[in-house]
TORVOVEX-682034 format. One record per residue (C-alpha): residue number from 1; x, y, z; residue in three letters. Coordinates in steps of 0.25 Angstrom, whole numbers, plus 5000, padded with zeros to 4 digits. Layout:
! residues N
+-----+------+------+------+-----+
!   n !    x !    y !    z ! res !
+-----+------+------+------+-----+
! NUM !    X !    Y !    Z ! ALA !
...
+-----+------+------+------+-----+
END
This chain:
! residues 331
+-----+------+------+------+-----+
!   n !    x !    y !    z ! res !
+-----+------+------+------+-----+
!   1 ! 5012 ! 4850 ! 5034 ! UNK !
!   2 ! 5010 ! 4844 ! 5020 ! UNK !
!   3 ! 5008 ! 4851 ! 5007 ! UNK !
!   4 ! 4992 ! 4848 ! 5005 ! UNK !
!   5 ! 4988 ! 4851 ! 5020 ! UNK !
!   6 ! 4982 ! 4866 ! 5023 ! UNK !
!   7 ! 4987 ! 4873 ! 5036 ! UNK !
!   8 ! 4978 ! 4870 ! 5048 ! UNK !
!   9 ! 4974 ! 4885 ! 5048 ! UNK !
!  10 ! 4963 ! 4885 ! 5060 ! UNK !
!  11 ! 4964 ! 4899 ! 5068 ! UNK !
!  12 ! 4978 ! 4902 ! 5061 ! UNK !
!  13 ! 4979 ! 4917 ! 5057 ! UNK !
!  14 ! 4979 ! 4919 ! 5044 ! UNK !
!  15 ! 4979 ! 4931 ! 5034 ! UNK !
!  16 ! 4972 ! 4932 ! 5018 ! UNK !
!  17 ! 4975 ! 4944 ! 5012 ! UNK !
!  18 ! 4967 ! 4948 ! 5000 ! UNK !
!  19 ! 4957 ! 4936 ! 5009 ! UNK !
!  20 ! 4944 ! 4943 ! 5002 ! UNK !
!  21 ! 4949 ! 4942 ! 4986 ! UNK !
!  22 ! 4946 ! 4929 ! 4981 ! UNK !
!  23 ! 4954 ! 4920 ! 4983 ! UNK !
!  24 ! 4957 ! 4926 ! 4998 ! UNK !
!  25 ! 4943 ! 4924 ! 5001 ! UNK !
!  26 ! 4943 ! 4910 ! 4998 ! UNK !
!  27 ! 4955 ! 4908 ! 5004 ! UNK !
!  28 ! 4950 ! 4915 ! 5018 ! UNK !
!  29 ! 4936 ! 4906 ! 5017 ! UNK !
!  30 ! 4947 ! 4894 ! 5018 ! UNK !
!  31 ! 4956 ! 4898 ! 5030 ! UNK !
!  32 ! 4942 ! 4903 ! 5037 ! UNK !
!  33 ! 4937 ! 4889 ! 5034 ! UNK !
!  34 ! 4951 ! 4883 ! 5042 ! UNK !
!  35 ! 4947 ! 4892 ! 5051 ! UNK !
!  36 ! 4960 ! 4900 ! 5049 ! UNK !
!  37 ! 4961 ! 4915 ! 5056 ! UNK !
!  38 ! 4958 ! 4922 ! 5044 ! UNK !
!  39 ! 4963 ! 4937 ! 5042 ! UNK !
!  40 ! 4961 ! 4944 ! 5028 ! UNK !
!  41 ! 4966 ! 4957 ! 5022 ! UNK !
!  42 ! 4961 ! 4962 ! 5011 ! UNK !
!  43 ! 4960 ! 4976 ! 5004 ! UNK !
!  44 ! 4947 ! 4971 ! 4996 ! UNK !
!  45 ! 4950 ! 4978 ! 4985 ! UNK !
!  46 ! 4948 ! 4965 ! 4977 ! UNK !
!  47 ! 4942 ! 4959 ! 4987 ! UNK !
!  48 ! 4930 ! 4957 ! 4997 ! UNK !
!  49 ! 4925 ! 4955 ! 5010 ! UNK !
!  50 ! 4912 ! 4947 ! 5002 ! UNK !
!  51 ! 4923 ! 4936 ! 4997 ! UNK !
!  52 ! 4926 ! 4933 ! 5013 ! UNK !
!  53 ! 4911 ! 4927 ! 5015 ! UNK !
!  54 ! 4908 ! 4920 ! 5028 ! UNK !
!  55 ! 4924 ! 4919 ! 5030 ! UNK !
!  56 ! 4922 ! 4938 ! 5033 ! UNK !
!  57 ! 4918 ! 4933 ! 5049 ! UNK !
!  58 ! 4929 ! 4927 ! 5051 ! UNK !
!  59 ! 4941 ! 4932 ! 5046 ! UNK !
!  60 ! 4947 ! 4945 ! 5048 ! UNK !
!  61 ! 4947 ! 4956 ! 5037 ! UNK !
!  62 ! 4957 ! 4966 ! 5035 ! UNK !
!  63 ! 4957 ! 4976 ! 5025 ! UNK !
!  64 ! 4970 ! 4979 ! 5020 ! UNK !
!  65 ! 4980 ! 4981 ! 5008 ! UNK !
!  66 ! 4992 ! 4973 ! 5006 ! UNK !
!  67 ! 5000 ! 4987 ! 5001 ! UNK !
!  68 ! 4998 ! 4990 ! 5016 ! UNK !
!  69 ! 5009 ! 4986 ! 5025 ! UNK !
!  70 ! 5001 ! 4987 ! 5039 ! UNK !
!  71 ! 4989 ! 4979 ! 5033 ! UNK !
!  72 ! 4997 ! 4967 ! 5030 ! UNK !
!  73 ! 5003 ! 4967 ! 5044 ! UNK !
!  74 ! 4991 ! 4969 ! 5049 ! UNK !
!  75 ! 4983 ! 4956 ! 5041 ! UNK !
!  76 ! 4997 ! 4947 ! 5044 ! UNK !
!  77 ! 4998 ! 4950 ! 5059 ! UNK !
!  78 ! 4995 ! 4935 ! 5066 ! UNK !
!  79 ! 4993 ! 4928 ! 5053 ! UNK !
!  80 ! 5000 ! 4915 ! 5052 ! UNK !
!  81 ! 4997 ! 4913 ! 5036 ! UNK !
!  82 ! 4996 ! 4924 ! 5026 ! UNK !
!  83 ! 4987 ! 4920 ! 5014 ! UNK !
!  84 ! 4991 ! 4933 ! 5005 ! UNK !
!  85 ! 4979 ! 4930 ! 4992 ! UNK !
!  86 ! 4978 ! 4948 ! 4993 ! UNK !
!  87 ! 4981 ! 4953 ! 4979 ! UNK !
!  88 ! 4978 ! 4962 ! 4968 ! UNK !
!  89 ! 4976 ! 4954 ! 4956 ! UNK !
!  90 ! 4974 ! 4954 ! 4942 ! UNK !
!  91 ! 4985 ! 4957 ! 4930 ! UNK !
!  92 ! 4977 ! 4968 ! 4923 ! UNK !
!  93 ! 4975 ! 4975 ! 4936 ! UNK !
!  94 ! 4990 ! 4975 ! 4938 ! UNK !
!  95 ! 4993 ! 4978 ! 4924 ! UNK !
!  96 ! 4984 ! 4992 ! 4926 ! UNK !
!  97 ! 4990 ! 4995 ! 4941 ! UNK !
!  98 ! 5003 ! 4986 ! 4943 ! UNK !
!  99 ! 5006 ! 4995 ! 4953 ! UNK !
! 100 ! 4995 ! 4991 ! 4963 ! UNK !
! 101 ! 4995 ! 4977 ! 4960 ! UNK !
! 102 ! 5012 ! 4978 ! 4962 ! UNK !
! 103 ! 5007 ! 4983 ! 4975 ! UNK !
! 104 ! 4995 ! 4974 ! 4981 ! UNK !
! 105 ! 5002 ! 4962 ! 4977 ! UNK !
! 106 ! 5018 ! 4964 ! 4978 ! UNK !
! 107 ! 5020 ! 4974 ! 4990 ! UNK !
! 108 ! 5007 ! 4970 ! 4995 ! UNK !
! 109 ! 5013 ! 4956 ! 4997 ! UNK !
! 110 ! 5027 ! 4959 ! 5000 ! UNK !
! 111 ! 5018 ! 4968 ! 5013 ! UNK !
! 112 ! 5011 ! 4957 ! 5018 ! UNK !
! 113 ! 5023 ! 4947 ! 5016 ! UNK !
! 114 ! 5030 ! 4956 ! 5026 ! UNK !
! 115 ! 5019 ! 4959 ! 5035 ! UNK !
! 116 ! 5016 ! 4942 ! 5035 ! UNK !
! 117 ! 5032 ! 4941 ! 5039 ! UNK !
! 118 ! 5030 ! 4952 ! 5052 ! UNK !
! 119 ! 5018 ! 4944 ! 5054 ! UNK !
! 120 ! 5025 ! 4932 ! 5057 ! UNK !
! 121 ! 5016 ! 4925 ! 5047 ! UNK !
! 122 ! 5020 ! 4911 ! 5044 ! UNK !
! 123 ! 5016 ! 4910 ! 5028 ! UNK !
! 124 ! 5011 ! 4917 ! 5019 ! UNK !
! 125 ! 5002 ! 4909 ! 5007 ! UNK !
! 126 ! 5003 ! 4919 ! 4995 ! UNK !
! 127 ! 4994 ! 4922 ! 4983 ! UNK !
! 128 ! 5002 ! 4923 ! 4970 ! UNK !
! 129 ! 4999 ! 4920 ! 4956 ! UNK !
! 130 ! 5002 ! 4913 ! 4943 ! UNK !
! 131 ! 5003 ! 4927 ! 4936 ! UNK !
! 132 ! 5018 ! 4924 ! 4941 ! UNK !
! 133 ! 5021 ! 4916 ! 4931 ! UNK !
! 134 ! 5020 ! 4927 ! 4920 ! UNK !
! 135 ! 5025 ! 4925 ! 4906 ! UNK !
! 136 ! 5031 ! 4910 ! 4910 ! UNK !
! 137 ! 5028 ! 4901 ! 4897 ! UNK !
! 138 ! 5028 ! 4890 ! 4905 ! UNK !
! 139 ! 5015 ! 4881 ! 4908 ! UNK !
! 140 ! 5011 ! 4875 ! 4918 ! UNK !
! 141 ! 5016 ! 4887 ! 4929 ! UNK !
! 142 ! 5026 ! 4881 ! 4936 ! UNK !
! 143 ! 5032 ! 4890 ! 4949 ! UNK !
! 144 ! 5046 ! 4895 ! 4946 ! UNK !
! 145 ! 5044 ! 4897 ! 4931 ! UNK !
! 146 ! 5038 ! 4913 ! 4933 ! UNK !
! 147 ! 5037 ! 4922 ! 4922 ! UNK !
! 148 ! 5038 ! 4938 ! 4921 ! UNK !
! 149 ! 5025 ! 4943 ! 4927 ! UNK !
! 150 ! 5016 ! 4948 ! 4916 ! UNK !
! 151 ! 5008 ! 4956 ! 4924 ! UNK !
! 152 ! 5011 ! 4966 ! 4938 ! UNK !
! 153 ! 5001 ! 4956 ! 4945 ! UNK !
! 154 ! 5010 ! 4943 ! 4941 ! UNK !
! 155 ! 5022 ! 4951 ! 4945 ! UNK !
! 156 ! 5016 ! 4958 ! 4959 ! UNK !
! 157 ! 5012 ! 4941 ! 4961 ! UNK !
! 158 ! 5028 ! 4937 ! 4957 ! UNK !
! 159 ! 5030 ! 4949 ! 4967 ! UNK !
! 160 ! 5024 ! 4942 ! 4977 ! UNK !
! 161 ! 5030 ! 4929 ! 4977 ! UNK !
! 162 ! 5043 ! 4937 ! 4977 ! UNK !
! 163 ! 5040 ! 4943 ! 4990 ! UNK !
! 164 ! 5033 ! 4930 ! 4995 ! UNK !
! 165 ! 5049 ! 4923 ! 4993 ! UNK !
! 166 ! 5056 ! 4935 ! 4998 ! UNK !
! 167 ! 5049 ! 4935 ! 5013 ! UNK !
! 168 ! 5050 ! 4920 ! 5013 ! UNK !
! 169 ! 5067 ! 4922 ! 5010 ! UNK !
! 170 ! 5067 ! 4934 ! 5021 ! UNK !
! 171 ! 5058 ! 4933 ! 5029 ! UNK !
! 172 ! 5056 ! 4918 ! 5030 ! UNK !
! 173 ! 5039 ! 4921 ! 5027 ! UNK !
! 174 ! 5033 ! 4909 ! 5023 ! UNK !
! 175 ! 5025 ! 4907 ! 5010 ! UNK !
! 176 ! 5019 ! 4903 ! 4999 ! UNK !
! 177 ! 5013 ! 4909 ! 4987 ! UNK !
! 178 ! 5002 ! 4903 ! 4978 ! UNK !
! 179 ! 5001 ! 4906 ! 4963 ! UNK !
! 180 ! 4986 ! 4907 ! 4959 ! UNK !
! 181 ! 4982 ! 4904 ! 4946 ! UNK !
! 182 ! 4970 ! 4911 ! 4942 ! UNK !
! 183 ! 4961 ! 4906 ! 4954 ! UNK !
! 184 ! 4946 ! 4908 ! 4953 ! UNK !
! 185 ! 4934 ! 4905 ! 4960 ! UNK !
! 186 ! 4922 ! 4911 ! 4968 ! UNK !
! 187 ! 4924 ! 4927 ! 4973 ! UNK !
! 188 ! 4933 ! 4929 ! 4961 ! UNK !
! 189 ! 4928 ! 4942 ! 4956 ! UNK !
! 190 ! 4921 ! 4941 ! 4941 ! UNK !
! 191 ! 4922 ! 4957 ! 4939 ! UNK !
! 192 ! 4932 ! 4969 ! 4935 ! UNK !
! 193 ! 4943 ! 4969 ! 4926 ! UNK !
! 194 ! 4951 ! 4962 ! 4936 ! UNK !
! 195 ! 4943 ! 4950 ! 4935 ! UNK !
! 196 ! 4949 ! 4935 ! 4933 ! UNK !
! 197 ! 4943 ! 4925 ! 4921 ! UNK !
! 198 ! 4936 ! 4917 ! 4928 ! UNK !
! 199 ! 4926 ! 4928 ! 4936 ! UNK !
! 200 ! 4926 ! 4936 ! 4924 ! UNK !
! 201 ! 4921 ! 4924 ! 4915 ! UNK !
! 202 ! 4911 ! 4920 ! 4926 ! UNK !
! 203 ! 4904 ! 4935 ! 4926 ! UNK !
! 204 ! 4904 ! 4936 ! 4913 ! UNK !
! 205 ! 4897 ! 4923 ! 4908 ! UNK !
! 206 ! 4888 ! 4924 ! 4921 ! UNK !
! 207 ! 4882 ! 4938 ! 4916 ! UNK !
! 208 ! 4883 ! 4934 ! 4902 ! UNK !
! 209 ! 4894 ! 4942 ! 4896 ! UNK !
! 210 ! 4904 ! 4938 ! 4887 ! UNK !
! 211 ! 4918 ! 4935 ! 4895 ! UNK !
! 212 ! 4929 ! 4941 ! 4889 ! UNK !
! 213 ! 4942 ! 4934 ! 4887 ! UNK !
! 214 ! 4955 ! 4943 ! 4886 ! UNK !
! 215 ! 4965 ! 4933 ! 4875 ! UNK !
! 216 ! 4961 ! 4923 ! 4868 ! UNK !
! 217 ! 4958 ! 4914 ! 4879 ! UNK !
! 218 ! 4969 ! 4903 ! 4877 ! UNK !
! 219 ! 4975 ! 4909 ! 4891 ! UNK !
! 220 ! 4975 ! 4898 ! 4899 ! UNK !
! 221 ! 4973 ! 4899 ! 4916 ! UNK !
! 222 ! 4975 ! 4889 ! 4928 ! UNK !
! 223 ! 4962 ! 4893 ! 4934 ! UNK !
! 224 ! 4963 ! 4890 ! 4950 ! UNK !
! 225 ! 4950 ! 4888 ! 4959 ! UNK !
! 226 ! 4952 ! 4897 ! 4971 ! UNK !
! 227 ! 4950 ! 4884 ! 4982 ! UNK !
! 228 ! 4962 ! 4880 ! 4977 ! UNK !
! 229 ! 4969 ! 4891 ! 4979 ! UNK !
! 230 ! 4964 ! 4894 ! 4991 ! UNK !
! 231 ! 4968 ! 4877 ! 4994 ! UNK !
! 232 ! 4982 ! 4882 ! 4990 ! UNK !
! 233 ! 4982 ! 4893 ! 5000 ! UNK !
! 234 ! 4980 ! 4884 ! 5012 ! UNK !
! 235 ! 4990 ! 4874 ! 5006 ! UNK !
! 236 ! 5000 ! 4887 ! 5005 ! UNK !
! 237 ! 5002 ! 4888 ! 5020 ! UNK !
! 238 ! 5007 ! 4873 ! 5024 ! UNK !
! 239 ! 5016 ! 4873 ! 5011 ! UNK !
! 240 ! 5033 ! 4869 ! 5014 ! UNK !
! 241 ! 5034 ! 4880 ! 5004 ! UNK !
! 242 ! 5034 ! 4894 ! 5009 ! UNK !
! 243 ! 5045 ! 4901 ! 5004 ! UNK !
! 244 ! 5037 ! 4911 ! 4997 ! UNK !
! 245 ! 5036 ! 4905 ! 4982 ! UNK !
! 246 ! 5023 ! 4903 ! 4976 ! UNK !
! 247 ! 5014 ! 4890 ! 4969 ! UNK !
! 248 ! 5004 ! 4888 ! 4961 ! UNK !
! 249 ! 4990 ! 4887 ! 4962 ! UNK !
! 250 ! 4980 ! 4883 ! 4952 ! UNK !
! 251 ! 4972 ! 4873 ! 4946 ! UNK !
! 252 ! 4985 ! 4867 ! 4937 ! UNK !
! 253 ! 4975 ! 4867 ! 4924 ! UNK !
! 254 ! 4973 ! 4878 ! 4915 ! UNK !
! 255 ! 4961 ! 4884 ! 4908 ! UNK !
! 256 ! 4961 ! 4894 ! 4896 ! UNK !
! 257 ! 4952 ! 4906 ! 4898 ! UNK !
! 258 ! 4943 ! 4902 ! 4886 ! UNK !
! 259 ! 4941 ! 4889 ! 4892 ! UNK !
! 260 ! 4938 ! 4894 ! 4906 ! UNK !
! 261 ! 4928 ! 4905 ! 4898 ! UNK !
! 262 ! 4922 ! 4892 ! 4892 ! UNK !
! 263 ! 4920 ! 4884 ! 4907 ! UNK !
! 264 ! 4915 ! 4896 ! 4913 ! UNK !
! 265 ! 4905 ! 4899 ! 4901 ! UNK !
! 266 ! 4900 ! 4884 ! 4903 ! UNK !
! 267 ! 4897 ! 4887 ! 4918 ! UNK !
! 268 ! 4890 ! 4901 ! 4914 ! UNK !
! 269 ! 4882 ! 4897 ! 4905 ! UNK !
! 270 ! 4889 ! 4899 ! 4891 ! UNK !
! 271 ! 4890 ! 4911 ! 4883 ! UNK !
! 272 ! 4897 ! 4917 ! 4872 ! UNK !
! 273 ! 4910 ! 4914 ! 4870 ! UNK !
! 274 ! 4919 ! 4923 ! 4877 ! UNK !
! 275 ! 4925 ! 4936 ! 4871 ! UNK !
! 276 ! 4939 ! 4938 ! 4869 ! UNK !
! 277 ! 4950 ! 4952 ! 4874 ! UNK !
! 278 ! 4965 ! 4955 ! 4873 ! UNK !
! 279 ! 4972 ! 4947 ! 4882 ! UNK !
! 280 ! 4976 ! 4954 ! 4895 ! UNK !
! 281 ! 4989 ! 4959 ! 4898 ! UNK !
! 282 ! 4999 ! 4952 ! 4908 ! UNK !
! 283 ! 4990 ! 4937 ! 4906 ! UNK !
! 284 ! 4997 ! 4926 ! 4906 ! UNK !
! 285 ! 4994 ! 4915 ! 4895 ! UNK !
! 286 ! 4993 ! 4903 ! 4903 ! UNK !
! 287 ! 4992 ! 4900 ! 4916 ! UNK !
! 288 ! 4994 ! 4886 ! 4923 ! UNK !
! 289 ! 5000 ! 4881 ! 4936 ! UNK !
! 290 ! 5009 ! 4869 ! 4939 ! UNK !
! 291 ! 5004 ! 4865 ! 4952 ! UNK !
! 292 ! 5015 ! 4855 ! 4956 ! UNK !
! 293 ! 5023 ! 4864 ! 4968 ! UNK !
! 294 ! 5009 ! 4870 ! 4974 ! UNK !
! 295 ! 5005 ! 4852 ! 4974 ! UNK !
! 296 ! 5018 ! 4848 ! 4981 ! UNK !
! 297 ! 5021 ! 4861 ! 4990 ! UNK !
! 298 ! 5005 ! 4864 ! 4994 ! UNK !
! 299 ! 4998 ! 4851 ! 4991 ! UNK !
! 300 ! 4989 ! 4859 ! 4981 ! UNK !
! 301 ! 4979 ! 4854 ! 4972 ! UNK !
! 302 ! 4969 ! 4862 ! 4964 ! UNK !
! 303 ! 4957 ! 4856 ! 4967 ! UNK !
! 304 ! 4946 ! 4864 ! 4960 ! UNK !
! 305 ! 4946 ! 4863 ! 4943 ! UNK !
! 306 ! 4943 ! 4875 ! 4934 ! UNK !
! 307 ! 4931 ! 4869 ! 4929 ! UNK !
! 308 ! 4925 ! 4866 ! 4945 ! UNK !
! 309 ! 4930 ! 4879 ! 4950 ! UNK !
! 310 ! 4922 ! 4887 ! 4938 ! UNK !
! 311 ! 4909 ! 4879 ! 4943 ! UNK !
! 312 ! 4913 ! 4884 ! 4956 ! UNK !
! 313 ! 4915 ! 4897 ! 4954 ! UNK !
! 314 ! 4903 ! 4899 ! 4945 ! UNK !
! 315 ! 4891 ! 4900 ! 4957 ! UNK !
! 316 ! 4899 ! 4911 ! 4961 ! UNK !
! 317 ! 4900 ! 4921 ! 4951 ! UNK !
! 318 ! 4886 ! 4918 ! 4948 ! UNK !
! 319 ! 4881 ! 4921 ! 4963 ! UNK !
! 320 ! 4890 ! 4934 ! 4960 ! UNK !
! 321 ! 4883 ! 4940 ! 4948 ! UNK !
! 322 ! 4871 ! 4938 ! 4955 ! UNK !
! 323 ! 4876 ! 4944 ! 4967 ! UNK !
! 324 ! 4885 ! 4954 ! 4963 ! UNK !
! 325 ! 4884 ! 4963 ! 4975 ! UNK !
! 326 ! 4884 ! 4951 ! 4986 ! UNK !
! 327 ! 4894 ! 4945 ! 4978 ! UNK !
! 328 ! 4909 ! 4957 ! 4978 ! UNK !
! 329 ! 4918 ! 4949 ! 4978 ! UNK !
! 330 ! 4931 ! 4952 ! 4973 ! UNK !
! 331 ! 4945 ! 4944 ! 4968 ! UNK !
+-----+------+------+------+-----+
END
């Protein structure tokens, strides 16, 4: 099959972990729309059953944790595609328990990597991330040019990919990773101190506080709609590559915070110009991807531009601070 030509995935068994996060939610709403036998596992401890909607019915729900051996046996047994999106995110997070995000997101991987090889599962699609590319000086991102991680979420990610090449060498396990840059859209969760930019800047110009900024707001992002990520996932399973290495996915384009504080502003209303903190620790400067392998080896191609995505996005977070209760959805 051609790069640019989704899997024909009609009754094929297939598994999401992490399928009631964000992104794993959309992603579930797609292979249930191609009317793919969906199985999820999920811990939902950053996730939730809400985020599954109309798709809950008719997919089955396991919940399990990726630190357990069993559970990922259990969640790979029949599946013909592993979509592994189940993670624990967030560098601040890792930098105040490395251990647990080492954990989840390293052996967490390398259990359901074995697990997906007893299974007999044909490929694996995998979630990485453009915190990979660490302190590399060199714009756009391009695969190959990695830096030292900054961060024990970008080296649990590098972790990953590792594990990802060393099943595909020994064990001859099929797959593929995709390095997400900053993704965002609906059931991305605006609250906590784990929260991403963009949820954060939506709640808080929609309840009419003062976002706050950590820098100056020069860093720069390559903001990525989550239907094209969610694109790229389905793209992932016909690709000629599969030797476990990883693209990127993203829009290609780049934003600095202070402009997207601007955009966002605009949509909400206005307000006061934004407030400013120390910069966080483990951030990288500037984020942007060179797309050209994820165009020639999956046919991708963002298709949704910050500017469009925000519009998108915004109906949502608005319907959620009406609804705060009918509306717990977590990253």
């Amino acid at each position: 099959m051609t790069p640019g030509a989704p899997a024909e995935l009609t009754a094929v068994p297939v598994l999401v972990t992490g399928g009631a996060g964000f992104i794993g939610s959309h992603l579930v709403d797609a292979l249930v729309e191609r009317s793919a036998r969906v199985r999820v596992l999920d811990n939902l401890s950053t996730g939730s059953a809400h985020n599954l909607g109309g798709s809950l019915a008719r997919i089955e729900l396991l919940e399990g944790d990726l630190r357990d051996p069993e559970a990922c046996a259990l969640a790979c047994r029949d599946c013909r595609y592993v979509f592994h999106q189940a993670a624990l995110g967030s560098v601040p997070r890792s930098l105040e328990d490395p251990a647990t995000s080492l954990a989840v997101n390293a052996q967490g991987t390398a259990n359901l990597f074995a697990a997906a090889q007893r299974a007999g599962v044909e490929r694996i699609v995998y979630a990485s991330s453009s915190s990979v590319y660490g302190d590399s000086p060199r714009l756009p991102r391009r695969e190959g040019e990695e830096g030292a991680s900054l961060s024990p979420y970008a080296l649990s990610k590098a972790m990953g990919e590792r594990i990802a090449r060393l099943f595909a060498r020994c064990y001859d396990l099929r797959s593929l990773g995709l390095r997400y840059f900053n993704i965002y859209g609906p059931r991305q969760d605006p609250n906590g101190p784990y929260a991403a930019v963009i949820p954060r800047f939506f709640g808080s110009r929609l309840r009419g506080e003062t976002p706050l900024i950590q820098g100056d707001g020069q860093q720069s992002r390559d903001f990525t709609w989550v239907g094209d990520a969610v694109a790229a996932n389905l793209l992932a399973i016909t690709a000629g590559t599969s030797d476990g290495s990883a693209v990127n996915i993203a829009s290609g384009s780049r934003t600095s915070v202070l402009e997207l504080d601007r955009q966002i502003a605009r949509l909400t209303g206005d307000g006061p110009p934004a407030l400013h903190g120390p910069r966080r620790p483990g951030d990288v400067e500037h984020a942007h991807a060179d797309l050209s392998r994820a165009t020639r080896e999956l046919g991708y191609a963002p298709g949704v531009g910050l500017a469009d995505g925000l519009e998108r996005t915004l109906g949502y977070y608005r319907d959620r601070l009406q609804d705060p209760v009918g509306e717990t959805n977590r990253a």
